[in-house]
C-alpha positions in Angstrom: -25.1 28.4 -12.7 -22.4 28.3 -10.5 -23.9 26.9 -7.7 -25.7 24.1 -9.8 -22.5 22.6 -10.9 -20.7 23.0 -7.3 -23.3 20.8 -6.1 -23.3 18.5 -9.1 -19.5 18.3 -8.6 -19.9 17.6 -4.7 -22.8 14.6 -5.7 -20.4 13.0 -7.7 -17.5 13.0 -5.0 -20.3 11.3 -2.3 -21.4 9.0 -5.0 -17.6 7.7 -6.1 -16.7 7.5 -2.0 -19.4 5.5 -1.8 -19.1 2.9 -4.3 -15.1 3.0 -3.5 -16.4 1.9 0.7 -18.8 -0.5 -1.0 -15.7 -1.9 -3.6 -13.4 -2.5 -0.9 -15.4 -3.5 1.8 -16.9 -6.4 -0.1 -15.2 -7.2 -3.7 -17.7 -6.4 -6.6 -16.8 -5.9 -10.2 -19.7 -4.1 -11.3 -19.3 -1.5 -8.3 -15.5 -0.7 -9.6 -17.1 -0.5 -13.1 -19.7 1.8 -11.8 -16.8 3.7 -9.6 -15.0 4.0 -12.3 -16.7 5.1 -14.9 -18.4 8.1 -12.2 -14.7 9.1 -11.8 -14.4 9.8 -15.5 -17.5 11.7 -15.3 -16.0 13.7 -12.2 -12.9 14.3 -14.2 -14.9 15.6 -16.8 -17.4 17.6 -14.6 -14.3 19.5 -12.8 -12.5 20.1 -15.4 -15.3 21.9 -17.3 -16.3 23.7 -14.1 -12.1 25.2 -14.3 -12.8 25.9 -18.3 -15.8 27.5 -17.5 -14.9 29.7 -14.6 -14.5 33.5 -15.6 -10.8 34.8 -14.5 -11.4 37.3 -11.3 -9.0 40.0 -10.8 -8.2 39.6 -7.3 -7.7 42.7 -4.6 -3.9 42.7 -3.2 -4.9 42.2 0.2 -7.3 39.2 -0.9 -4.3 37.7 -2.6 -2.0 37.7 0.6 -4.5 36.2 2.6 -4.6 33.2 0.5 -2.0 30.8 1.2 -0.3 28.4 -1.5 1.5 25.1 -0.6 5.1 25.5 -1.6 6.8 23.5 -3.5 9.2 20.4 -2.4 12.7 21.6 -1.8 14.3 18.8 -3.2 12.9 19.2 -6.8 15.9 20.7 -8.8 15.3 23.9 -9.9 15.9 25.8 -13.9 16.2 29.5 -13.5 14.5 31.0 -16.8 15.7 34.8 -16.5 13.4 37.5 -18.1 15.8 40.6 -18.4 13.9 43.8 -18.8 15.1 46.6 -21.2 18.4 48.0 -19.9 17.1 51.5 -20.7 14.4 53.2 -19.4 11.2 53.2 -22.0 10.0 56.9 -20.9 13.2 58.6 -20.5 16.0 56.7 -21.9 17.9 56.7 -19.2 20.2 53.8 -17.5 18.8 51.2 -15.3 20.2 50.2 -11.9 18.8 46.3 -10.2 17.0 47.2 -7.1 15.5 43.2 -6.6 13.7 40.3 -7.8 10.4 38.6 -7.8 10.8 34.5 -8.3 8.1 32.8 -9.3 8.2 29.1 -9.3 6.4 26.5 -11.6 5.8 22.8 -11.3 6.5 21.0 -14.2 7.1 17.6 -15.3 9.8 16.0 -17.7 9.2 12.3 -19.0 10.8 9.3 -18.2 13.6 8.7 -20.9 15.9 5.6 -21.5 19.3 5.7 -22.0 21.8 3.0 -23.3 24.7 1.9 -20.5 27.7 0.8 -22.3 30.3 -0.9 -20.3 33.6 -0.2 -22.2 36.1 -2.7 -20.8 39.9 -1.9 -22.7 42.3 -4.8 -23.2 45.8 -4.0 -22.0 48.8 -6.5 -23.1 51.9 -6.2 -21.5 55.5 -5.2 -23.5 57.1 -7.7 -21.9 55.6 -10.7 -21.5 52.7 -9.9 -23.8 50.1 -10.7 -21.2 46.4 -9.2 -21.8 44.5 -7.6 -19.1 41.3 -7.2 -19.1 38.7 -5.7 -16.4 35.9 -8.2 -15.7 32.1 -7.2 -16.4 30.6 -6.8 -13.8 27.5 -8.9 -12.5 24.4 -8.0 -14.5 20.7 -8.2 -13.0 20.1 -10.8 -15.7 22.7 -12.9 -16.9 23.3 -12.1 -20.7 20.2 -10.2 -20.5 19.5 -6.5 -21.4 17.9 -4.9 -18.9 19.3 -2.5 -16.5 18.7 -2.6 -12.6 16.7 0.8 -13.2 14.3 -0.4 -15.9 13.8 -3.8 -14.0 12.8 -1.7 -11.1 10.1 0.5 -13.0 8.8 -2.0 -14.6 8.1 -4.3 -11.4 6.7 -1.0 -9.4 4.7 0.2 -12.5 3.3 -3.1 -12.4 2.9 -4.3 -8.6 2.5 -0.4 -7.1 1.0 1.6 -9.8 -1.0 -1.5 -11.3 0.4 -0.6 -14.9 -0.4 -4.1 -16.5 3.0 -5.8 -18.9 0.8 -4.7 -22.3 0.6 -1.4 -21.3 4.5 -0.8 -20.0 5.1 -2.4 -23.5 2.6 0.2 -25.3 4.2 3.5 -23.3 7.6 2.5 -24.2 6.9 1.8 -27.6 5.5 5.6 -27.9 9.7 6.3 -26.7 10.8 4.5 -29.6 11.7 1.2 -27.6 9.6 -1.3 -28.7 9.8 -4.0 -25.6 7.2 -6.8 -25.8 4.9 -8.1 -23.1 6.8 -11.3 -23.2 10.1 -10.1 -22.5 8.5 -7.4 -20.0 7.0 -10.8 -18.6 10.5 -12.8 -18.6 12.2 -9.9 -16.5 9.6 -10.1 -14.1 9.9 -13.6 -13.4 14.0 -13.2 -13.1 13.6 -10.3 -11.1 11.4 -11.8 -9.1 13.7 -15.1 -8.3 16.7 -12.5 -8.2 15.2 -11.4 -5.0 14.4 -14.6 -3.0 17.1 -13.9 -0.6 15.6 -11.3 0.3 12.3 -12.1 1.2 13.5 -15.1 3.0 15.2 -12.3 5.1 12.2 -10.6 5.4 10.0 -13.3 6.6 12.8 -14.1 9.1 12.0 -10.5 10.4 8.3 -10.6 10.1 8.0 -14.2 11.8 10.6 -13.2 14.6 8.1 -10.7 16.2 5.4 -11.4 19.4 2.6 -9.9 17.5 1.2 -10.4 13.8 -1.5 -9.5 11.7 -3.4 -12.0 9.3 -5.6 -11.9 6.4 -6.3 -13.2 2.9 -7.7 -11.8 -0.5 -8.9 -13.9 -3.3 -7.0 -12.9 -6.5 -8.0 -14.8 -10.1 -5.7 -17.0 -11.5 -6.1 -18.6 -15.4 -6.5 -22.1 -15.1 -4.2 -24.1 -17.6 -6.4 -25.3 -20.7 -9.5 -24.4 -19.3 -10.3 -20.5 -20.7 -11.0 -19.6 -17.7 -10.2 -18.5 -14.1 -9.7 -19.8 -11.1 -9.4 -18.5 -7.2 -6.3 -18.2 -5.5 -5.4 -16.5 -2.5 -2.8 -14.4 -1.8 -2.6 -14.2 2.2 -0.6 -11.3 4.5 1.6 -11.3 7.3 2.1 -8.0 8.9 4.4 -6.8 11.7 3.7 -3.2 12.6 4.7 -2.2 16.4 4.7 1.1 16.0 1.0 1.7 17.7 3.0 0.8 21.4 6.5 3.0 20.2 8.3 -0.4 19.3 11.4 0.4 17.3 11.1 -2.5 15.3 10.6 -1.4 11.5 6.9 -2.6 9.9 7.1 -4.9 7.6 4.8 -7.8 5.3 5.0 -10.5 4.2 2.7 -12.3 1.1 2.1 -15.6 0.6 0.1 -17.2 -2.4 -1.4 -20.5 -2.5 -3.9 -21.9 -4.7 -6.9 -22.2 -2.1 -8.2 -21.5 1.2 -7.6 -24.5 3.3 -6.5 -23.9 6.8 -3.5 -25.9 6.2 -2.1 -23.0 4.0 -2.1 -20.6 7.0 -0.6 -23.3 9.3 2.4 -23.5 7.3 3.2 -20.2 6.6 3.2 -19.5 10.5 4.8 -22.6 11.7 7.7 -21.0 13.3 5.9 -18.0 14.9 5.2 -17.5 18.6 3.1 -15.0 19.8 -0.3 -12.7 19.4 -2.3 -13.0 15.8 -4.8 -10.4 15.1 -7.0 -12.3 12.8 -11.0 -12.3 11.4 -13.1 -15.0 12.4 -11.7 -17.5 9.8 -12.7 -21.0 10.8 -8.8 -22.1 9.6 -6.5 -20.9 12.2 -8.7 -22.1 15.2 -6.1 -25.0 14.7 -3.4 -22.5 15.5 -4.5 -21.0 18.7 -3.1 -22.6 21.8 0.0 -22.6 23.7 1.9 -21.5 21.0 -0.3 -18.9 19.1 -2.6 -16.8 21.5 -5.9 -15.3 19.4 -6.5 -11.1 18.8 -10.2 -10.7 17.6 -10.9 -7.5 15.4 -13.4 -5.0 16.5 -12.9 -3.7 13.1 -14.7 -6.5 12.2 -17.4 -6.6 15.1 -18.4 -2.6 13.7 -18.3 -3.4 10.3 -21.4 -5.9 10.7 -23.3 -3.3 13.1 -22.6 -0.7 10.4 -24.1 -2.7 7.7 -27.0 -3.0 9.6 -27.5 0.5 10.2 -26.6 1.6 6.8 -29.3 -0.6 5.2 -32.6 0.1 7.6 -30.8 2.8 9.7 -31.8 0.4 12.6 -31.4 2.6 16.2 -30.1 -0.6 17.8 -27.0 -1.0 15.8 -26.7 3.1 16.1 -25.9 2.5 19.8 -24.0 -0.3 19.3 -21.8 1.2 17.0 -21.9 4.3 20.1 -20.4 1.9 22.2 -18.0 0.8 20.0 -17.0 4.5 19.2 -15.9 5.0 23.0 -13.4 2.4 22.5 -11.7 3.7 19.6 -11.4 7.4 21.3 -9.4 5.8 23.7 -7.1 3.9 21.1 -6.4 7.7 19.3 -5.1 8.7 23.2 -2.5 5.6 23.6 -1.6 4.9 20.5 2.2 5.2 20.3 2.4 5.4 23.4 4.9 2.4 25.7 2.9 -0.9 26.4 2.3 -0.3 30.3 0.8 3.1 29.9 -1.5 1.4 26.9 -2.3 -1.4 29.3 -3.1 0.9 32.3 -4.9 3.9 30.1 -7.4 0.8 28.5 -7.9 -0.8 32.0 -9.1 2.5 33.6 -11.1 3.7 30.6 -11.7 1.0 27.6 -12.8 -1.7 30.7 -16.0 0.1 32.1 -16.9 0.4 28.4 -16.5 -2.9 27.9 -18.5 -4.4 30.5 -21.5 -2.2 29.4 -21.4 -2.7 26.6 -21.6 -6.6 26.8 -24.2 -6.2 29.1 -25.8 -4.7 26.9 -25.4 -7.1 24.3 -26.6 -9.8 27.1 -29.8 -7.7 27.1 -30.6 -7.1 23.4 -29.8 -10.6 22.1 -32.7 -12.4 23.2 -35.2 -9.5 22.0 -34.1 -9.9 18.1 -34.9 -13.3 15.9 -32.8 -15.4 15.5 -32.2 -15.0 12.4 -32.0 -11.5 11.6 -28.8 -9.9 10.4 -28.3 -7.4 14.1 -28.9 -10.8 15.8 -26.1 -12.7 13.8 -23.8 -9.4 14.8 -24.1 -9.8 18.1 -23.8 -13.2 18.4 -20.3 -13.0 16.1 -19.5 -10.2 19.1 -20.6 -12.9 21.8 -18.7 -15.9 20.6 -15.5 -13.7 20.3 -15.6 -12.0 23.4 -12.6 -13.4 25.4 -10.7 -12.5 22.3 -11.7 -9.3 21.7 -11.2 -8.3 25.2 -7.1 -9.3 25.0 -6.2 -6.2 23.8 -7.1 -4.3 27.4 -4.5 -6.8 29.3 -1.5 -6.5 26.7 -0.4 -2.7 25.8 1.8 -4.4 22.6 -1.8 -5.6 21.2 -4.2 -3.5 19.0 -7.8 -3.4 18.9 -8.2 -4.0 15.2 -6.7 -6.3 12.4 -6.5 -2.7 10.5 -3.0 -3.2 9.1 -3.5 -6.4 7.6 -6.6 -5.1 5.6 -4.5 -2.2 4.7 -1.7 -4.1 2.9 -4.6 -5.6 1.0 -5.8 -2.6 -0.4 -3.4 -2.3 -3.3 -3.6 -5.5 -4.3 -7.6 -4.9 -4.1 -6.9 -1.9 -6.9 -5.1 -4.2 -9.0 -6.6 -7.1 -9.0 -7.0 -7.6 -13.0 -3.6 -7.9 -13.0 -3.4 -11.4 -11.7 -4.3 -12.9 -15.3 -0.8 -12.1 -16.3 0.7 -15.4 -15.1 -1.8 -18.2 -16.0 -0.4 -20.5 -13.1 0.3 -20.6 -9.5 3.9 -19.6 -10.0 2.9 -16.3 -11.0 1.1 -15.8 -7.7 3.9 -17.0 -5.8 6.1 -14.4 -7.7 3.3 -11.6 -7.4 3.5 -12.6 -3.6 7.4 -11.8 -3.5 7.2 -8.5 -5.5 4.3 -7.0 -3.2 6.3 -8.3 0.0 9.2 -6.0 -0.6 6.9 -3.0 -2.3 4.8 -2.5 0.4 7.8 -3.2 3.0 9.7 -0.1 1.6 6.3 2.0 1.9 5.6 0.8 4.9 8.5 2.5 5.9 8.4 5.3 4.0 11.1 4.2 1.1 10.9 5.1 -2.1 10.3 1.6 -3.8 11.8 2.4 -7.2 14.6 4.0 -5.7 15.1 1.7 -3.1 14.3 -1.9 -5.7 17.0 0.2 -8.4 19.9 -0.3 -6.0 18.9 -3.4 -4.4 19.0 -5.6 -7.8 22.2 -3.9 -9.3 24.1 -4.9 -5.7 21.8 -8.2 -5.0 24.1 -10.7 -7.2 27.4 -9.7 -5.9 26.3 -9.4 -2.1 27.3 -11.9 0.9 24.4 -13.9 1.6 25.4 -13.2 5.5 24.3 -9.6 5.3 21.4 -9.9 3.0 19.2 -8.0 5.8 21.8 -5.2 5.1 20.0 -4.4 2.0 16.1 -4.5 3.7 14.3 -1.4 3.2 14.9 0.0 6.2 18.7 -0.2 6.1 18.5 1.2 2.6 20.5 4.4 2.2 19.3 6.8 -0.7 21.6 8.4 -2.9 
């Protein structure tokens, strides 16, 4: 019986990983559906399989072998004490400590609001009867409500734990604070042009370095009058130099506009100089030249082999992903690792690899119709090959546009989330709320923490040091 349900369970993990791959890889609504409606079956199916699991009384030496992660240190701790008898229950006698055992518990205490008064006493003086009074101090939104805390969850509940407004408004009202989606919307929007300054910072940073990653996502947008959606596209900028040991800090940028025109990219790079890792979109050809130098994606090359051999488990797209394979064993041995060794480790090793393996795309191509998806794979391959070869002669480059389509992949979760705003001006402020979110992770910040002392200083600070108050300059409590 046992055994039945293990491998039911381990069906059901294969099955959700798949249709997750699938969900991400190409954007499908009735995949997610599917995915998530097998994840509430997993749920269900493992948490049975705990109910119905008889308790085993385990040997001593079976329970020292096993081995328990402990639990964070900088969790505060509540000592419950369970003081024994003082007396001894055979003989009556007195009892004397000889030790303790400790057992610790995780355990979870909810969110709670609290009301910040700010009590401001009026002084007069005897003499001359003057009153003195204390100002009040900038609040996040004038003559609003809200403090910097509760702006902050709200925006991170929203843009990093894809909480839509109606639901925020329906867990708060379960705390006795009835906050409507409206308002919740009206802070977001405030908050949202609060911190301008600081993504203009950011894209300063972002558009300052020598090497970039691109990409775009379609997001729905409501479309005034109409009933109905439209697409938008919400496009990323990432600087991430960590793979050659750069200690620049990693950061993104987002950008909404309402299409996909190549102008859009265009402008938001105008002032950038250097190497783009990119896809194969038609609309920055007019970027590449003296000025911007093109990175292809192998990411993208093995993705269309793979989909090949996924769907007819053809033998010539096995070897062609082989090749490809080699190339990324290399990557896992230089990455972090100073540009020159990069450059000299892929010359010796990734360059034979390289050679073969376009020969051996020279030698396939003309055995495959024309038409057939292995042939359209290798001719994407064929066309991009003085590109995808860059990465061997410059150490700072990578071979993928990898960190681009990993910013993406929260806003892929999320997506429903972009009816909120029913214009374009809620894209652009979506754009400057995922900017900073995914900087602060990016750098391994705690966004809340980080967003929660940001807008309660933001108002009051020099525009001159803005960048003081960037993720990575952020100082926790």
């Amino acid at each position: 019986m046992l055994v039945a349900a293990d491998v039911e369970l381990e069906q059901l993990r294969m099955q959700v990983a798949r249709l997750r791959r699938m969900a991400f890889g190409r954007s499908s609504e009735r995949l997610t559906r599917e995915a998530d409606q097998l994840e509430l079956g997993l749920e269900e199916a493992e948490a049975e399989a705990a109910a119905t699991v008889a308790p085993v009384v385990a040997r001593a030496r079976d329970v020292a072998r096993s081995y328990r992660q402990p639990l964070p240190d900088h969790l505060p701790r509540e000592d419950v004490l369970h003081e024994p008898s003082c007396v001894c229950p055979d003989c009556g006698g007195a009892m004397r400590r000889m030790g303790e055992d400790v057992t610790e518990q995780l355990d979870y205490v909810p969110a709670s609001f609290r009301v910040v008064r700010h009590v401001r006493p009026r002084l007069s003086c005897r003499s001359c009867e003057r009153i003195v009074q204390a100002p009040l101090p900038s609040m996040p939104i004038e003559r609003g409500r809200p403090g910097a805390g509760l702006l902050a969850h709200v925006l991170v509940s929203k843009y990093a734990d894809h909480l839509p407004l109606y639901r925020q408004s329906g867990i708060y009202a379960r705390h006795g604070v009835e906050l409507a989606r409206s308002t919740l919307a009206d802070w977001v929007g405030r908050s949202a042009s609060l911190l301008d300054p600081l993504v203009d910072a950011l894209e300063r940073h972002v558009m300052g370095g020598s090497t970039l990653h691109a990409d775009d996502t379609p997001v729905p947008v409501l479309a005034p009058g109409a009933g109905r959606t439209r697409t938008g596209r919400l496009w990323t900028y990432v600087r991430d130099e960590r793979g050659h040991g750069s200690g620049a800090p990693p950061a993104v940028l987002f950008r909404y506009a309402p299409d996909r025109k190549g102008e859009r990219p265009a402008a938001h790079l105008a002032r950038f100089r250097g190497d783009l890792h990119a896809d194969g979109y038609a609309g920055f050809d007019r970027l590449y030249g003296e000025r911007v130098a093109e990175v292809a994606c192998w990411a993208h090359v093995r993705r269309k082999f793979f989909d090949v051999h996924a769907a007819i488990g053809s033998a010539t797209a096995r070897e062609a992903l082989d090749h490809i394979a080699g190339l990324y064993a290399i990557e896992q041995d230089v990455r972090g690792r100073p540009p020159d060794e990069r450059r000299c480790e892929r010359q010796a090793r990734a360059g034979p690899l390289l050679a073969a393996f376009r020969k051996w795309l020279d030698a396939t191509a003309p055995k495959l119709a024309r038409r057939s998806d292995l042939a359209v794979a290798i001719r994407y391959a064929l066309t991009r090959w003085s590109a995808l070869s860059r990465y061997v002669e410059d150490g700072r480059l990578e071979i993928d546009n990898n960190a681009a389509e990993r910013s993406l992949r929260g806003i892929a979760v999320g997506r429903k989330n972009w009816l909120f705003a029913g214009s374009d001006q809620g894209g652009h402020r979506a754009a400057t709320i995922y900017s900073l979110i995914e900087t602060a992770k990016l750098n391994g910040v705690d966004p809340e923490a980080w967003l929660t002392d940001t807008i309660a200083r933001i108002a009051d600070y020099p525009a001159r040091q803005i960048d003081d108050l960037l993720p990575w300059n952020h100082c926790p409590a």
